[in-house]
MDTraj code that builds the backbone (N, CA, C; nanometers):
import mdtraj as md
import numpy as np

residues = "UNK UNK UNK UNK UNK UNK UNK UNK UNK UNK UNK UNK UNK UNK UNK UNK UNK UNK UNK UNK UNK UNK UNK UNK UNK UNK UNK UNK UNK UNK UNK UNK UNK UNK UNK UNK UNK UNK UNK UNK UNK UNK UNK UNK UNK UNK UNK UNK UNK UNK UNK UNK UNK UNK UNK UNK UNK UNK UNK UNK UNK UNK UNK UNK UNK UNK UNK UNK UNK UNK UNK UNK UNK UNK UNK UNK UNK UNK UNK UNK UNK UNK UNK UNK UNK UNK UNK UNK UNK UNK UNK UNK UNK UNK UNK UNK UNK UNK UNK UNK UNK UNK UNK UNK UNK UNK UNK UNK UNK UNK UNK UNK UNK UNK UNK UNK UNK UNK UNK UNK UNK UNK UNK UNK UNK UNK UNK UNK UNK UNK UNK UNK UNK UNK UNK UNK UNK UNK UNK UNK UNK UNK UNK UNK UNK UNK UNK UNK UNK UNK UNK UNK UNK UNK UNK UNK UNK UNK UNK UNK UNK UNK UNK UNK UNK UNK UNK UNK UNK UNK UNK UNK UNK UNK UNK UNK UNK UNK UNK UNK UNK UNK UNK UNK UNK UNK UNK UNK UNK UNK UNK UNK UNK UNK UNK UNK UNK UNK UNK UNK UNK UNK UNK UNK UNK UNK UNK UNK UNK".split()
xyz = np.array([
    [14.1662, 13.5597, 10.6097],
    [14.2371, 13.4418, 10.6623],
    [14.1564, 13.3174, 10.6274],
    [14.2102, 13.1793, 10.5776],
    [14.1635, 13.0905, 10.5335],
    [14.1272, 13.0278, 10.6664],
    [13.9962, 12.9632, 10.6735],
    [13.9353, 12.8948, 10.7984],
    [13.9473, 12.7288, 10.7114],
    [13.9567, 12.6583, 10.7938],
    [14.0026, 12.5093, 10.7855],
    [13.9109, 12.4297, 10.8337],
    [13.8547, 12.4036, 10.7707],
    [13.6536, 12.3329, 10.8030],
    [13.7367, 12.1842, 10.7759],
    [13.7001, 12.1024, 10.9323],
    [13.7121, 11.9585, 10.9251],
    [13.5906, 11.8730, 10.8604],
    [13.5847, 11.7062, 10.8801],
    [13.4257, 11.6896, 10.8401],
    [13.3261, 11.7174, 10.9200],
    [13.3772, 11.7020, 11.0316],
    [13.2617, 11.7209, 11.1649],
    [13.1951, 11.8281, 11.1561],
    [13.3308, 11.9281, 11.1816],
    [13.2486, 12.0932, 11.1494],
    [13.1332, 12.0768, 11.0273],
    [13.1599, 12.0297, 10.9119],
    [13.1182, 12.0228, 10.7724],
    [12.9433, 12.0046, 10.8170],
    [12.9625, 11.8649, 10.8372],
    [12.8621, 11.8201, 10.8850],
    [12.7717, 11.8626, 10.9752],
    [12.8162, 11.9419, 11.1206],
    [12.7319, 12.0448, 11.1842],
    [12.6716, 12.0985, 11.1106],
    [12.7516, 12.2121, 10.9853],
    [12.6782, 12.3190, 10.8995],
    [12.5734, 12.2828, 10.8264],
    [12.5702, 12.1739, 10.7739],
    [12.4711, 12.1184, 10.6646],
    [12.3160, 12.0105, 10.7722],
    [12.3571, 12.1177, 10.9272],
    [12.2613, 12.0484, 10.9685],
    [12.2371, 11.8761, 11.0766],
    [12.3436, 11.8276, 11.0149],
    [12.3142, 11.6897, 11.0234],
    [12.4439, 11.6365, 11.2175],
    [12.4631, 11.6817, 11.2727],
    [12.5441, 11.7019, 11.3791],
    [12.6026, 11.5897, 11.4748],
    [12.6652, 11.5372, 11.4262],
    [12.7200, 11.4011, 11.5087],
    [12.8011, 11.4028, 11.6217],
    [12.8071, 11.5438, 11.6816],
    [12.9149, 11.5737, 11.7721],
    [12.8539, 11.4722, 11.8444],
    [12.7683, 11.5075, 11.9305],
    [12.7133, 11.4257, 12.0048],
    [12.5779, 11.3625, 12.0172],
    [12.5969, 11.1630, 12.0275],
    [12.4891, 11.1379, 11.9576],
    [12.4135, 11.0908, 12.1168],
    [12.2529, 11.0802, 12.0968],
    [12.1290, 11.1572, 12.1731],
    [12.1907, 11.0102, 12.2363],
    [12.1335, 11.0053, 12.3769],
    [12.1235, 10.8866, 12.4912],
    [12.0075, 10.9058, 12.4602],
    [11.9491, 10.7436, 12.4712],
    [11.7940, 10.6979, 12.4768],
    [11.8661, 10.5920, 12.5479],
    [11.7373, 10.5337, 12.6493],
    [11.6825, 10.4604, 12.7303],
    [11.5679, 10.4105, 12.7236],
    [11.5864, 10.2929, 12.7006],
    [11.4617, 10.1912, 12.6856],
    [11.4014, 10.1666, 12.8452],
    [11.2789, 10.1961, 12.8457],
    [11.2184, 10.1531, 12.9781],
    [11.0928, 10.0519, 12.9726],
    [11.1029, 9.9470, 13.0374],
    [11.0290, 9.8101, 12.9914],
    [11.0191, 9.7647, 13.1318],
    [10.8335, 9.6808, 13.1390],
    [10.8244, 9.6646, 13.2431],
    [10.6795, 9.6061, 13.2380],
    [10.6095, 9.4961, 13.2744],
    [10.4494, 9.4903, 13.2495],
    [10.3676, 9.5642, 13.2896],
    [10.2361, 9.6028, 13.2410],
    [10.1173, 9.6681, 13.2692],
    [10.1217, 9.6892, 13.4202],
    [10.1458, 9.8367, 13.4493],
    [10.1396, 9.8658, 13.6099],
    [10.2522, 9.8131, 13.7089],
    [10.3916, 9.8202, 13.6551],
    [10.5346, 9.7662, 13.7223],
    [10.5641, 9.9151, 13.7861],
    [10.4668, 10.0130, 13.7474],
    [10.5570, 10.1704, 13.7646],
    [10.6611, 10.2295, 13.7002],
    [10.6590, 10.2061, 13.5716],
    [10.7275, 10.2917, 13.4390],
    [10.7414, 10.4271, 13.4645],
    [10.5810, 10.4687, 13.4730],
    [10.5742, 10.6026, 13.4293],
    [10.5991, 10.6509, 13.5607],
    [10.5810, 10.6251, 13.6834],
    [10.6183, 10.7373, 13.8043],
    [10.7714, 10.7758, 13.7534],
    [10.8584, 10.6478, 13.7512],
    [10.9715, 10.6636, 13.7724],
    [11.0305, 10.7174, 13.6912],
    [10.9721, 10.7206, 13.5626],
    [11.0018, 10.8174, 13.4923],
    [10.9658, 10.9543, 13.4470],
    [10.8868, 10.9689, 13.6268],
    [10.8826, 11.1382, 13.5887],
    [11.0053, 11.1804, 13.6785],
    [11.0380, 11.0672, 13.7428],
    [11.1143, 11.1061, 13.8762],
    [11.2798, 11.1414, 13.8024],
    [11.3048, 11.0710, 13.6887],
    [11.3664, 11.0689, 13.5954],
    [11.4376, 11.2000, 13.5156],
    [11.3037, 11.1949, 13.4847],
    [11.2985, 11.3356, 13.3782],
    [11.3231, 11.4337, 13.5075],
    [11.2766, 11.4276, 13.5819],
    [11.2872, 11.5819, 13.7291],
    [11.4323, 11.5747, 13.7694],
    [11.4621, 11.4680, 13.8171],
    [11.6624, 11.4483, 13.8614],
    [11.7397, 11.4602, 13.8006],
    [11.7080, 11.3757, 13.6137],
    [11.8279, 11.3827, 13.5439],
    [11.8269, 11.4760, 13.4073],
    [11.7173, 11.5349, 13.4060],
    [11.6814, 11.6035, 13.2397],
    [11.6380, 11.5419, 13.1270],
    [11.6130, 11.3384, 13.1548],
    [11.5759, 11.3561, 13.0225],
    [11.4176, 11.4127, 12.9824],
    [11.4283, 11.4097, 12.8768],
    [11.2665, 11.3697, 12.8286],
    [11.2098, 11.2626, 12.7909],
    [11.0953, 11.2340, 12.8218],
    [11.0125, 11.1141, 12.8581],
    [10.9240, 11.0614, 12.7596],
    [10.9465, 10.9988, 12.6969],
    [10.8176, 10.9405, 12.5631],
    [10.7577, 10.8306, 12.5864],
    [10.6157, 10.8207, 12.6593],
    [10.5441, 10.7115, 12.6394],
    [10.5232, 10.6386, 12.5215],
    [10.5508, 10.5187, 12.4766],
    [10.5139, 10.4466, 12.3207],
    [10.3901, 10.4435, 12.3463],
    [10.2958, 10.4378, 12.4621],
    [10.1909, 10.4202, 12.5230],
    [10.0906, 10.5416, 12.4508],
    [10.1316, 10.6661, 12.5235],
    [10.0512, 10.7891, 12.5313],
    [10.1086, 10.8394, 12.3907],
    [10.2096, 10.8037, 12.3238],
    [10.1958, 10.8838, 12.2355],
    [10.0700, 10.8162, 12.0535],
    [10.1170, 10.6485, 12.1108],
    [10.0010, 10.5912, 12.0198],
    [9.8187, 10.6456, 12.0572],
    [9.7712, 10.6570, 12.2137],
    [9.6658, 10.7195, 12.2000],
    [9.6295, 10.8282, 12.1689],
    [9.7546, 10.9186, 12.1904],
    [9.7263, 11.0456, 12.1098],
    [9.7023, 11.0862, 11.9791],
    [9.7338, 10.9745, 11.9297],
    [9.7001, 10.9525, 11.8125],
    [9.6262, 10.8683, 11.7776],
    [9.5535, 10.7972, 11.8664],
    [9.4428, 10.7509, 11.8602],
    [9.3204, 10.8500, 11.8513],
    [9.3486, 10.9510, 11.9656],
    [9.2318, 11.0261, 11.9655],
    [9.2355, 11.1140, 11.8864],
    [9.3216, 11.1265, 11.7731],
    [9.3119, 11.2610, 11.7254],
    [9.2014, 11.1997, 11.5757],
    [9.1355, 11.0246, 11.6139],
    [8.9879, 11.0657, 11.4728],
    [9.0938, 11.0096, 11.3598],
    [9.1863, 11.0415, 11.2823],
    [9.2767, 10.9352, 11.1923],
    [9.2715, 10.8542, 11.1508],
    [9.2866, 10.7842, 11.0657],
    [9.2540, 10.6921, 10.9972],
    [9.3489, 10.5883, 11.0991],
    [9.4999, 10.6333, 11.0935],
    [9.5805, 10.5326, 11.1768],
    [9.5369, 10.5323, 11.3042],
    [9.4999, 10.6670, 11.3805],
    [9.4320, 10.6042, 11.5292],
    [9.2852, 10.5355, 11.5654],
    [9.2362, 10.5147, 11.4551],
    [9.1111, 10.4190, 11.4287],
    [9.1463, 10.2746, 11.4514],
    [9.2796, 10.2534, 11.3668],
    [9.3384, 10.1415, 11.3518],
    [9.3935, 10.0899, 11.4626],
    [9.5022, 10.1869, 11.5506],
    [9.5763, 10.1667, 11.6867],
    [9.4844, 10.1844, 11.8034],
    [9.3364, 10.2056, 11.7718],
    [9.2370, 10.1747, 11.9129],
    [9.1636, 10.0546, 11.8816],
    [9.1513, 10.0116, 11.7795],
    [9.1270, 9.8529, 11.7541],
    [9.2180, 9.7763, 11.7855],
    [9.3360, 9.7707, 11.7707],
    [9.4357, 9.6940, 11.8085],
    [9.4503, 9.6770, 11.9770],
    [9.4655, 9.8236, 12.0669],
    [9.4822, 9.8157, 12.1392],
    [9.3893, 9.7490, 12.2382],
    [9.2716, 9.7834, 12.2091],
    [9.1797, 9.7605, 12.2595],
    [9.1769, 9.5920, 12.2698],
    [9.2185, 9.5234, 12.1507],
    [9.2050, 9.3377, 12.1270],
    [9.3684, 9.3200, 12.2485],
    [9.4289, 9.3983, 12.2750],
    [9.5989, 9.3807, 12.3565],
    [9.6534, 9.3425, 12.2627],
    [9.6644, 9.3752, 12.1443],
    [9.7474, 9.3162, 12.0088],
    [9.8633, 9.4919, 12.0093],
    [10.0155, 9.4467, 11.9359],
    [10.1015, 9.4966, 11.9062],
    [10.0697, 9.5922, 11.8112],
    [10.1085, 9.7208, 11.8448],
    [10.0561, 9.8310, 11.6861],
    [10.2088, 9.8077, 11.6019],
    [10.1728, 9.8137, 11.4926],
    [10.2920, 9.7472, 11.3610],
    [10.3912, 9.8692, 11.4290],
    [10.5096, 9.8457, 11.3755],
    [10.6411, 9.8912, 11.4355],
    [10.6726, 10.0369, 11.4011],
    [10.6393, 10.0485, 11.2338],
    [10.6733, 10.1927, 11.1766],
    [10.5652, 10.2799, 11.2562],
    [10.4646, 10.2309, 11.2720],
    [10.3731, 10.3730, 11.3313],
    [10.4277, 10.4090, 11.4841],
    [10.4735, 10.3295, 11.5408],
    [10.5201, 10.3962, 11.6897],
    [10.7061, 10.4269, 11.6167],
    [10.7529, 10.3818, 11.5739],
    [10.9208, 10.4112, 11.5528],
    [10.8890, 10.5742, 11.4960],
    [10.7865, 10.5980, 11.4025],
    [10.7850, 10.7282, 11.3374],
    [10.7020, 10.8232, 11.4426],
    [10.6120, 10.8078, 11.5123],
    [10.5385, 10.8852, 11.5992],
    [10.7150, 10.9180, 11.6927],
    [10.8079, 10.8067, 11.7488],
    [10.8697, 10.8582, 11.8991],
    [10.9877, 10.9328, 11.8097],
    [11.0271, 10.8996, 11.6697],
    [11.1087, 10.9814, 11.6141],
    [11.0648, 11.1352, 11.5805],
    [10.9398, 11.1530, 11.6084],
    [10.9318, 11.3031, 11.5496],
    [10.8869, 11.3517, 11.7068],
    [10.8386, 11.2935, 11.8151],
    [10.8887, 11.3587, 11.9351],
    [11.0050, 11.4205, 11.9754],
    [11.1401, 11.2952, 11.9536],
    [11.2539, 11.3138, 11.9623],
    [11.3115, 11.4700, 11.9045],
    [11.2559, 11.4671, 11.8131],
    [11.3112, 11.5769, 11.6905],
    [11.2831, 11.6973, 11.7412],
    [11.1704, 11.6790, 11.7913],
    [11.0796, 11.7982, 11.8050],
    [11.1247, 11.8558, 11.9521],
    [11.1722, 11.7718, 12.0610],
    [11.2052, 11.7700, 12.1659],
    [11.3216, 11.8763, 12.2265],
    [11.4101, 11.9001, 12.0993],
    [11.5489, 12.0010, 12.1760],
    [11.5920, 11.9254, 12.2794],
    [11.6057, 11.8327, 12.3620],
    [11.6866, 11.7432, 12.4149],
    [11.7775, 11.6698, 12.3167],
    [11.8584, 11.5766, 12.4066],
    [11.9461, 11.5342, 12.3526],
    [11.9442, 11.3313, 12.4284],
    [11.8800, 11.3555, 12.5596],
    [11.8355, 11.2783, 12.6189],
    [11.7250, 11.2019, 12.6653],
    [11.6571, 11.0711, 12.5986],
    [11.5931, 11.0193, 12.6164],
    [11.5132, 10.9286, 12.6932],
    [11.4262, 10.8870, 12.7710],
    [11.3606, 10.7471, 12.8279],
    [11.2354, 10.7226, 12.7390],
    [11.2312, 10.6375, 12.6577],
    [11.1260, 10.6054, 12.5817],
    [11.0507, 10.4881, 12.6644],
    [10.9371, 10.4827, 12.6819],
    [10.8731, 10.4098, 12.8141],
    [10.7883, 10.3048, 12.6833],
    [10.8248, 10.1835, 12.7222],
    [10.6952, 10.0821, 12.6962],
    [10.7238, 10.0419, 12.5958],
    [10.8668, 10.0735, 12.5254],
    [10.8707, 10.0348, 12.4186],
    [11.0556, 10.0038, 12.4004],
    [11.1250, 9.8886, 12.3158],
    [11.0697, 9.7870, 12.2303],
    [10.9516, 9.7093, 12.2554],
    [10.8501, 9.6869, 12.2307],
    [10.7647, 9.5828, 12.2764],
    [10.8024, 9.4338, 12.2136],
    [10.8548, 9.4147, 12.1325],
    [10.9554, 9.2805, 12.0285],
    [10.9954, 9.3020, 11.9789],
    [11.0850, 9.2003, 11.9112],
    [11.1854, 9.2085, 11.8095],
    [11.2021, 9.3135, 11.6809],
    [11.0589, 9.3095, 11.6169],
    [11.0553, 9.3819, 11.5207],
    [11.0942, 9.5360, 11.5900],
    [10.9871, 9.6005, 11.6968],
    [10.9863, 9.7156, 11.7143],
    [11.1397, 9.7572, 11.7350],
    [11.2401, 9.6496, 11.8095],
    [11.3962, 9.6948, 11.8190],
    [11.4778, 9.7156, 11.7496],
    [11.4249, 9.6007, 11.6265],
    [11.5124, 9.6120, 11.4754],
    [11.4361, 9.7922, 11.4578],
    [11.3102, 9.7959, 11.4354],
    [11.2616, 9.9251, 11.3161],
    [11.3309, 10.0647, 11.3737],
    [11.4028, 10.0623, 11.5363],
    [11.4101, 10.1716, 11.5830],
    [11.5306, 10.1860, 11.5434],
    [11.6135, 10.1120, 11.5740],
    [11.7693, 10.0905, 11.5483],
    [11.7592, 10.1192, 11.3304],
    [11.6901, 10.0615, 11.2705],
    [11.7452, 10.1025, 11.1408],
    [11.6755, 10.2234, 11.1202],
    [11.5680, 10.2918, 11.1502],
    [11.4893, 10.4113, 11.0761],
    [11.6043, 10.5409, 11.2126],
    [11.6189, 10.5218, 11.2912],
    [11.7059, 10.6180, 11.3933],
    [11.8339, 10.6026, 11.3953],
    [11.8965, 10.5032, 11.3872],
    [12.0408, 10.4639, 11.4013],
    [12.0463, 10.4728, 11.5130],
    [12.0167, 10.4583, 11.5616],
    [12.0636, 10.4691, 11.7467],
    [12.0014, 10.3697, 11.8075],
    [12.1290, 10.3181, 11.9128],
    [12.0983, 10.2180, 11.9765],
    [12.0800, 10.2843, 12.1802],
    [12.0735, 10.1781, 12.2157],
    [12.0005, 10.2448, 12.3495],
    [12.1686, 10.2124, 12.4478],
    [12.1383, 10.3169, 12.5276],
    [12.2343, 10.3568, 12.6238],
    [12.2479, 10.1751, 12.7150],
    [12.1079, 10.2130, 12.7884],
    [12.0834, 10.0223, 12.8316],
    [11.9459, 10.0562, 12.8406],
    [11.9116, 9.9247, 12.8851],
    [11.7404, 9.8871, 12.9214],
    [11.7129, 9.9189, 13.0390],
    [11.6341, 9.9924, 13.1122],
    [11.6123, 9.9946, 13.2176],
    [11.4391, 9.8967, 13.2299],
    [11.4784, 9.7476, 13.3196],
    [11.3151, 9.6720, 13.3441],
    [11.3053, 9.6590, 13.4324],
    [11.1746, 9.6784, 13.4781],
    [11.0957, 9.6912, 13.5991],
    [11.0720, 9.5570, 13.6354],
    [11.1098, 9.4946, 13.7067],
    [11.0573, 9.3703, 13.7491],
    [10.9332, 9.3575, 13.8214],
    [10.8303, 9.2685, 13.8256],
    [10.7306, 9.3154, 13.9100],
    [10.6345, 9.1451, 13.9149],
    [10.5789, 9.1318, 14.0115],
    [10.4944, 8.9957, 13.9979],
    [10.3760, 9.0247, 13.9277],
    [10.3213, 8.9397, 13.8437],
    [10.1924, 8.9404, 13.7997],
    [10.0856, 9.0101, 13.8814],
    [10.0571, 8.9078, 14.0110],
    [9.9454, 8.9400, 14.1077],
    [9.9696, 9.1407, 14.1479],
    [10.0940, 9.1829, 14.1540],
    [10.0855, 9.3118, 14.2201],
    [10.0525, 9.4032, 14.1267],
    [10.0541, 9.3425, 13.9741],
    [10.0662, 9.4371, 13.8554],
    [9.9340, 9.4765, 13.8859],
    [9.8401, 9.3542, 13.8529],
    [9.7166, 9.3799, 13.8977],
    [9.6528, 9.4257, 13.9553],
    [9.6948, 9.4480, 14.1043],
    [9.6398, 9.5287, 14.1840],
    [9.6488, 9.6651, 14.1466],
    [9.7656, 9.6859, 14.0892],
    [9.8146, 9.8541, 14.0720],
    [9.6931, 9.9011, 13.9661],
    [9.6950, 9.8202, 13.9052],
    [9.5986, 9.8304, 13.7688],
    [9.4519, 9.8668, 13.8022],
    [9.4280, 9.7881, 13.9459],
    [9.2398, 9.7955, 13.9441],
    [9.2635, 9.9239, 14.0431],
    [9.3302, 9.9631, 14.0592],
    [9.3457, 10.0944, 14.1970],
    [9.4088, 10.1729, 14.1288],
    [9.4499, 10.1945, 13.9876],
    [9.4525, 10.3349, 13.9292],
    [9.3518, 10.4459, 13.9038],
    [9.2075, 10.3662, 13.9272],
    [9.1430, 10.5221, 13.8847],
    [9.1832, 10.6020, 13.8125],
    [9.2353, 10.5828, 13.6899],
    [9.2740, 10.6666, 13.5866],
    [9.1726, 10.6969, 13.4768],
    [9.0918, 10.6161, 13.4799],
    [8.9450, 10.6937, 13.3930],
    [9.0345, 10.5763, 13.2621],
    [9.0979, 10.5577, 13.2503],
    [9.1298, 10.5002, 13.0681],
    [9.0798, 10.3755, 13.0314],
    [9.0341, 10.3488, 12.9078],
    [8.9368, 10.2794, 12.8874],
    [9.0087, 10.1258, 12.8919],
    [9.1509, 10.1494, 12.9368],
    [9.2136, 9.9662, 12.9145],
    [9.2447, 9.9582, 13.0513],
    [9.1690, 10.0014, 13.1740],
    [9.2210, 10.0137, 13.2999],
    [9.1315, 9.8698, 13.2990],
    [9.1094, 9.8009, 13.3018],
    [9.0160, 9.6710, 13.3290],
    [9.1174, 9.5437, 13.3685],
    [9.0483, 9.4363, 13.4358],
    [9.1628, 9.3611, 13.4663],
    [9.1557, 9.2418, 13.2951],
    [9.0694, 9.2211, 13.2363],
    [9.0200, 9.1744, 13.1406],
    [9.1643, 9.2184, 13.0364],
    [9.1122, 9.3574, 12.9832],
    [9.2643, 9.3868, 12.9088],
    [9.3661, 9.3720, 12.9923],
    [9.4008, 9.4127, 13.1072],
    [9.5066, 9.4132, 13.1811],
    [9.6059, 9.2487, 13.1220],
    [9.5337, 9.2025, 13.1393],
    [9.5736, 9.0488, 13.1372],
    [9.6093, 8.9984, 12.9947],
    [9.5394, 9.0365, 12.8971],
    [9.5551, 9.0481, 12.7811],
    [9.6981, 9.1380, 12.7753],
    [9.7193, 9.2529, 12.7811],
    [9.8229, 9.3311, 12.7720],
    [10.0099, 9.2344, 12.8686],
    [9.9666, 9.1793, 12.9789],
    [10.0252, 9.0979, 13.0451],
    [10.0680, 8.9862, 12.9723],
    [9.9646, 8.9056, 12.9232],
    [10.0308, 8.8087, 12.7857],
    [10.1051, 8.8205, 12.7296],
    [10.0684, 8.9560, 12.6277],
    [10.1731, 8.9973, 12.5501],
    [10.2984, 9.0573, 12.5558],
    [10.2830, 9.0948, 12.6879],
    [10.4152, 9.1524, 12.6821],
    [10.4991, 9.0036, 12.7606],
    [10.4617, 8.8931, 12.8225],
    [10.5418, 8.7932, 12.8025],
    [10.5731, 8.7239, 12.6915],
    [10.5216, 8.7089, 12.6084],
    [10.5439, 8.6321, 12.5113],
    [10.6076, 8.7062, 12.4083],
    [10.5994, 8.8728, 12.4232],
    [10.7143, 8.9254, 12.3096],
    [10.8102, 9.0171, 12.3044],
    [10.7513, 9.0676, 12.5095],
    [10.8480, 9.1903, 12.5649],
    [10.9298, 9.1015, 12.6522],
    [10.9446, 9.0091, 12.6570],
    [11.0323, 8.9176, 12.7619],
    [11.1520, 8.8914, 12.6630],
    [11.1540, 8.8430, 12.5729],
    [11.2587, 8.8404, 12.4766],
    [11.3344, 8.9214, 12.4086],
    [11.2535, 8.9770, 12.4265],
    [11.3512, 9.1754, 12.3873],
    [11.4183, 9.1917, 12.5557],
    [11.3809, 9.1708, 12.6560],
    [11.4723, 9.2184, 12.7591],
    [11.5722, 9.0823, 12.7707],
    [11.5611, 8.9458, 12.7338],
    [11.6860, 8.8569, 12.7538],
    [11.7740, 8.9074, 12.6366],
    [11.7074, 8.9261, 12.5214],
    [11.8419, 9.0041, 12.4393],
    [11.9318, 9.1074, 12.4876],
    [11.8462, 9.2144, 12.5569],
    [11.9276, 9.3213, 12.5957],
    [12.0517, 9.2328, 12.7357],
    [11.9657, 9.1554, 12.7853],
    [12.0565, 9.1133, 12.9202],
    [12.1591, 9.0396, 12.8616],
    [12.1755, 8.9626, 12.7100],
    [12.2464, 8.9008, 12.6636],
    [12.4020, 8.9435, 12.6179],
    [12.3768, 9.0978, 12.6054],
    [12.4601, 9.1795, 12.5387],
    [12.5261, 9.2846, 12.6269],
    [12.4210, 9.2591, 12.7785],
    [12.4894, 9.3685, 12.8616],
    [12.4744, 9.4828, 12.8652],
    [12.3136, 9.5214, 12.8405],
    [12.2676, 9.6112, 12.8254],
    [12.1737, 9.6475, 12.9255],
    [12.1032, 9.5672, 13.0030],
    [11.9947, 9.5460, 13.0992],
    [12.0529, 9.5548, 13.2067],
    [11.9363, 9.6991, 13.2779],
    [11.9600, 9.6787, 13.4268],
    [11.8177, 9.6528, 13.4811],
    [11.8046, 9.5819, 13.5099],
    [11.6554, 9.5207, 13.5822],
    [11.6047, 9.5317, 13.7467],
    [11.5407, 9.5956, 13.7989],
    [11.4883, 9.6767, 13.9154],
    [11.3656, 9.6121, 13.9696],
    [11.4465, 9.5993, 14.0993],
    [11.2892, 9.5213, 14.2002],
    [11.1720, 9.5978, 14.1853],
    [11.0447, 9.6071, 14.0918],
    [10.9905, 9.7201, 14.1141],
    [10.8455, 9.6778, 14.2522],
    [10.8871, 9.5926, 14.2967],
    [10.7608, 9.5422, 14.3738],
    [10.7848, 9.6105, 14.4794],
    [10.8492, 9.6961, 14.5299],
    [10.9028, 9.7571, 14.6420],
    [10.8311, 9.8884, 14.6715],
    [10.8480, 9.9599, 14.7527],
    [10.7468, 10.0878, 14.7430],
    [10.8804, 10.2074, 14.6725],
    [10.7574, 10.2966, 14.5814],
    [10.7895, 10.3392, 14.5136],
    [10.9527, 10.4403, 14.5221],
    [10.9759, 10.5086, 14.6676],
    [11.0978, 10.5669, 14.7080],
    [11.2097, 10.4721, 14.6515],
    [11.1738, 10.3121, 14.7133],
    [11.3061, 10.2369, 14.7020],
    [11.3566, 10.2156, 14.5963],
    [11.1879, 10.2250, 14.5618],
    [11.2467, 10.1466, 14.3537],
    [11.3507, 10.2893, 14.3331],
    [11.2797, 10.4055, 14.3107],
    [11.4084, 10.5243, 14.2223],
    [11.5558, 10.5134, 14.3183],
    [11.5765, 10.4884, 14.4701],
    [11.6889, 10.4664, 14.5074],
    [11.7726, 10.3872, 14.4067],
    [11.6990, 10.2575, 14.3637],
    [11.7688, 10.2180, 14.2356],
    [11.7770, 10.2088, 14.1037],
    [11.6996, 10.3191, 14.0807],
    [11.7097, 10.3527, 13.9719],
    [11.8067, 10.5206, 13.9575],
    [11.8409, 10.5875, 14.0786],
    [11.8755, 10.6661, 14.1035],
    [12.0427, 10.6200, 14.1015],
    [12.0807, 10.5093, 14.1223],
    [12.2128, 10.4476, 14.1143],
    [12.2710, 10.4519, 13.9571],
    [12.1533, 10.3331, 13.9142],
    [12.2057, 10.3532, 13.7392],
    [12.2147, 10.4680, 13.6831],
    [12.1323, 10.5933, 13.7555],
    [12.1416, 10.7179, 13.6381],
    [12.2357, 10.8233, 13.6336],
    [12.3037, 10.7701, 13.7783],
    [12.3990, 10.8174, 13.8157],
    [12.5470, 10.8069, 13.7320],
    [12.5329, 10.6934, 13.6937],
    [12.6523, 10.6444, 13.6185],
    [12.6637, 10.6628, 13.5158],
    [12.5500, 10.7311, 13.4006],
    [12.5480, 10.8078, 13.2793],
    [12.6041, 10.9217, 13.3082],
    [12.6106, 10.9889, 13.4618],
    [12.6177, 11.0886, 13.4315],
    [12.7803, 11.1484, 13.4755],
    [12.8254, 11.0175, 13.5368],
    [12.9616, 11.0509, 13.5713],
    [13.0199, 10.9966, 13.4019],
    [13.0113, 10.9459, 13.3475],
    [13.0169, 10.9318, 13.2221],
    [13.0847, 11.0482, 13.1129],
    [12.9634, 11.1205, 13.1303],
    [12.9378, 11.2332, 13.0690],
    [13.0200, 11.3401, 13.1268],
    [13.0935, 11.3442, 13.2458],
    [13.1436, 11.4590, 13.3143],
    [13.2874, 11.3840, 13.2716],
])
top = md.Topology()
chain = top.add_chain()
for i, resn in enumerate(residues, 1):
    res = top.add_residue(resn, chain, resSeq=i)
    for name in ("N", "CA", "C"):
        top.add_atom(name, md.element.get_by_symbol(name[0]), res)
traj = md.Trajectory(xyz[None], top)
């Protein structure tokens, strides 16, 4: 009996599968707004998987590399690591991942990094999820992490704080421009914040049903 292969089907076979294309979520927020709790709280409620732009550049920092030689000098000055080395590091997470669902944490960090993700992935983001947060509290969170990491200082802190006003602030009025941004009191204690973040994730998922 003759079987009747559409393109879609076609396209499954050869690998390349457009049935359904991956949700990513941009999560943006300054140094110590609480990204990463909420996005374990995230990954535990809703299934995605979680990619620090953060942890996955030191991991490759520490792995001795020629490029993580380069991305612990940078980081270390609070300067931007060039766009292809984090767009290609969170694309071969992705890949590697067997999900289908994303929160990529900390990253667009600017313009460039939003353009390089969108043309090397084709995929654009579900919405932005930003942490709103005051300067002064970032800080505090920052000197009371006890996390042992070598940019826990208020020195970088502040440095890292700069930059992400002057080049992660404009990547979230774009997203708010287009109707993409949902932006979250994060100064609140930590339960309240996922109450609302527990709202927005909700609505992907009636979506999807």
């Amino acid at each position: 009996m003759e079987t009747v292969v559409d393109a879609s089907t076609s396209e499954e076979a050869n690998g390349s599968a457009v049935e359904k294309k991956p949700i990513v979520v941009f999560v943006l927020g300054g140094p110590g707004s609480g990204k990463g709790t909420q996005c374990a709280y995230i990954v535990e409620h809703f299934g995605f998987s979680h990619f620090s732009a953060g942890d996955l550049l030191r991991a490759e920092m520490n792995s001795g590399s020629e490029n993580g030689l380069m991305i612990r000098s940078m980081i270390n000055e609070g300067k931007i690591v060039p766009s292809e080395v984090t767009v290609n590091l969170l694309q071969q997470a992705m890949e590697e991942s067997g999900n289908d669902k994303f929160l990529i944490d900390g990253f667009p960090r600017n313009e460039e990094n939003r353009a390089a993700f969108e043309a090397v992935t084709g995929i654009e983001p579900a919405f932005v999820l930003f942490f709103d947060c005051p300067k002064e509290e970032m800080e505090r969170r920052i000197l009371n992490r006890n996390q042992g990491r070598e940019d826990d200082n208020i020195e970088t802190a502040r440095k890292r704080f700069k930059v992400f006003l002057e080049s992660s602030l404009p990547v979230v009025e774009y997203y708010e421009s287009i109707g993409k941004l949902q932006k979250i009191d994060a100064a609140r204690p930590i339960e309240e914040v996922f109450e609302s973040v527990k709202t927005v994730f909700a609505s992907i998922n009636e979506k999807e049903d």
